[in-house]
C-alpha positions in Angstrom: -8.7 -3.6 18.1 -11.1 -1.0 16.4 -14.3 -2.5 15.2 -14.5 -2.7 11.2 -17.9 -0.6 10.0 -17.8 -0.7 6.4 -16.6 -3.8 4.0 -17.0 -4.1 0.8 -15.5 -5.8 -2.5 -14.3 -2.6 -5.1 -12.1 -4.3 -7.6 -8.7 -2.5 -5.2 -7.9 -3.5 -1.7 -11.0 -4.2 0.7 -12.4 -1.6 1.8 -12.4 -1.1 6.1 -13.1 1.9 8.1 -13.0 1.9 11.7 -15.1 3.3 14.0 -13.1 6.8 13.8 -12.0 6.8 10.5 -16.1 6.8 9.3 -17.0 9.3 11.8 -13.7 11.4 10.3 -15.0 10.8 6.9 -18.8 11.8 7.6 -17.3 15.1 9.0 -15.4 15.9 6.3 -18.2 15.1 4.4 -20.4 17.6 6.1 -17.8 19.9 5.9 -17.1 19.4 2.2 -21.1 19.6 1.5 -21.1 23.3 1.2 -24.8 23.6 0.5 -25.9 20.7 2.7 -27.9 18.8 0.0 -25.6 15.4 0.9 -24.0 15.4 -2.4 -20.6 17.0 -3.5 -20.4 18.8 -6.5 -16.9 19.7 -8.9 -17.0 23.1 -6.7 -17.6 21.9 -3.5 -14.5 19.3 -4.3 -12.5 21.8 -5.7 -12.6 24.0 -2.9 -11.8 21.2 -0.8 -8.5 20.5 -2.6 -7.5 23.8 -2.9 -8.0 24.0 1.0 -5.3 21.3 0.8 -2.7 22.7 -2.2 -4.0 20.4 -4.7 -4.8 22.0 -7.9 -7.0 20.7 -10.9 -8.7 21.4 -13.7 -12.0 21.5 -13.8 -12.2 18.8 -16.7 -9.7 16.1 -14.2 -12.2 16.8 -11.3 -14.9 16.4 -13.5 -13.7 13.3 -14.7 -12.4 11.6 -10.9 -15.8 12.1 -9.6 -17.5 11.1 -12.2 -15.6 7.5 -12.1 -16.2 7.6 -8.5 -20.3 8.2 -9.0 -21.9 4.9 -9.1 -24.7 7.4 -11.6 -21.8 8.6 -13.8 -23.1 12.4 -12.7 -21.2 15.1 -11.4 -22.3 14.5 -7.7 -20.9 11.8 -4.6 -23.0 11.3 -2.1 -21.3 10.3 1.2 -21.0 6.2 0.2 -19.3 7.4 -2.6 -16.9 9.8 -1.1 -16.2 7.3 1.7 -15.1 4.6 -1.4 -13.4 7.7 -3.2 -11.3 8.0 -0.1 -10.4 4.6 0.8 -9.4 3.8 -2.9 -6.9 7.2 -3.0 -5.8 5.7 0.6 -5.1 2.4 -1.1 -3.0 4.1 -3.7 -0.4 4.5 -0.6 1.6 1.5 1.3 0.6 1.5 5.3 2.7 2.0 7.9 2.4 -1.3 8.6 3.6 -2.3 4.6 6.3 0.3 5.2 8.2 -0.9 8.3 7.5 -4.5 6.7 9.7 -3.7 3.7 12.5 -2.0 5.7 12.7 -5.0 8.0 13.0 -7.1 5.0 15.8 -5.0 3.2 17.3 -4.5 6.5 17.1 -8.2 6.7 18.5 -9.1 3.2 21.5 -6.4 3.9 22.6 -8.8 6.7 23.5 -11.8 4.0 24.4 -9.1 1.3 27.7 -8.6 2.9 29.6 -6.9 -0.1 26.3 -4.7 -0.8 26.4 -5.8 -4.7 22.6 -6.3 -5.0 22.9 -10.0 -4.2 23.6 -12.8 -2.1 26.4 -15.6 -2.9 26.5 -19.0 -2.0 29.7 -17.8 0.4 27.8 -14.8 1.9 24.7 -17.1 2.7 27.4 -19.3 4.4 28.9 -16.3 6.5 26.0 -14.9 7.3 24.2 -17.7 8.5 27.4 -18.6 11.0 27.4 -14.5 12.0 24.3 -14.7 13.2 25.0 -18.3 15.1 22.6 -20.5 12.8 26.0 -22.6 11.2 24.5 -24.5 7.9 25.7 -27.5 5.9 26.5 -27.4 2.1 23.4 -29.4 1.6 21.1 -26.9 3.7 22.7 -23.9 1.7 22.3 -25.9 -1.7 18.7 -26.4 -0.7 18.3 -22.6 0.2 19.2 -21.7 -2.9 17.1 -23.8 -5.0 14.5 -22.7 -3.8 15.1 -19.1 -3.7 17.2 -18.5 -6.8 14.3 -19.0 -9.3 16.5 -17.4 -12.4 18.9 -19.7 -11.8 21.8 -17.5 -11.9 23.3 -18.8 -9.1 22.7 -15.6 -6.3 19.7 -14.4 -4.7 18.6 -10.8 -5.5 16.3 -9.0 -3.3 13.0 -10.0 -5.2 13.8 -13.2 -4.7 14.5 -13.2 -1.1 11.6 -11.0 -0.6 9.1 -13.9 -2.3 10.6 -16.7 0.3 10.3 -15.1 3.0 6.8 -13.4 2.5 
């Protein structure tokens, strides 16, 4: 398992960087930092995200780095770009969150056996004895009271997701 570098508390998701992923960012800074002074200015970024399609104007840039400056100025140094970063990365689910919420709808598309959006009292039943885990009335009763928190009787997918995460 890589070796966390970088941790801090920034109001989104904690920050982490492993050993590659800072020496990836430190590169890009250098690369970024067209004048080597080891801050990046509205034109240095701009440049950079043209490099990569991304078009802005001058007063959004302005405005994302200076949110992003712990001075308020028009310049990050490499701290700051590093946080910068890791907060637009944190904007995106992981892999790991991806293939987490495709398991789980995979999983709630085995009880939702008529593909309506929710899952019956009969199609808990059935689905449970498909898959070889036979339940009694009480167990299924039970299941549902404490899954189906809008009481309407089914389980929707929000509610399957929160008992099972």
């Amino acid at each position: 398992m890589a070796k966390v570098i970088n941790k801090k508390n920034t109001g989104c998701k904690e920050t982490r960087f492993t050993e590659n992923e800072l020496q990836d960012l430190r590169t890009a800074f250098d690369l970024i930092d067209a004048n080597q002074d080891g801050r990046l200015n509205t034109n240095e970024l701009s440049r950079m995200l043209s490099r990569l399609g991304i078009t802005l104007e001058e007063s959004t840039l302005i405005e994302l780095i200076r949110a992003a400056s712990h001075s308020g100025k028009d310049l990050l140094d490499e701290a700051e770009f590093m946080l910068w970063v890791k907060r637009i990365q944190d904007l995106f689910p992981s892999e790991e969150e991806d293939s987490s919420q495709e398991d789980l709808m995979a999983a709630f598309r085995v009880f939702d056996l008529d593909h309506n959006g929710y899952i019956t009292r009969d199609e808990l039943k059935t689905a449970m004895e498909t898959i070889g885990e036979p339940v009694t009335e009480q167990q299924i009763t039970q299941f549902l009271t404490m899954a189906d928190t809008d009481k309407d009787g089914k389980i929707n997918y929000e509610e399957f997701a929160r008992l099972l995460l």
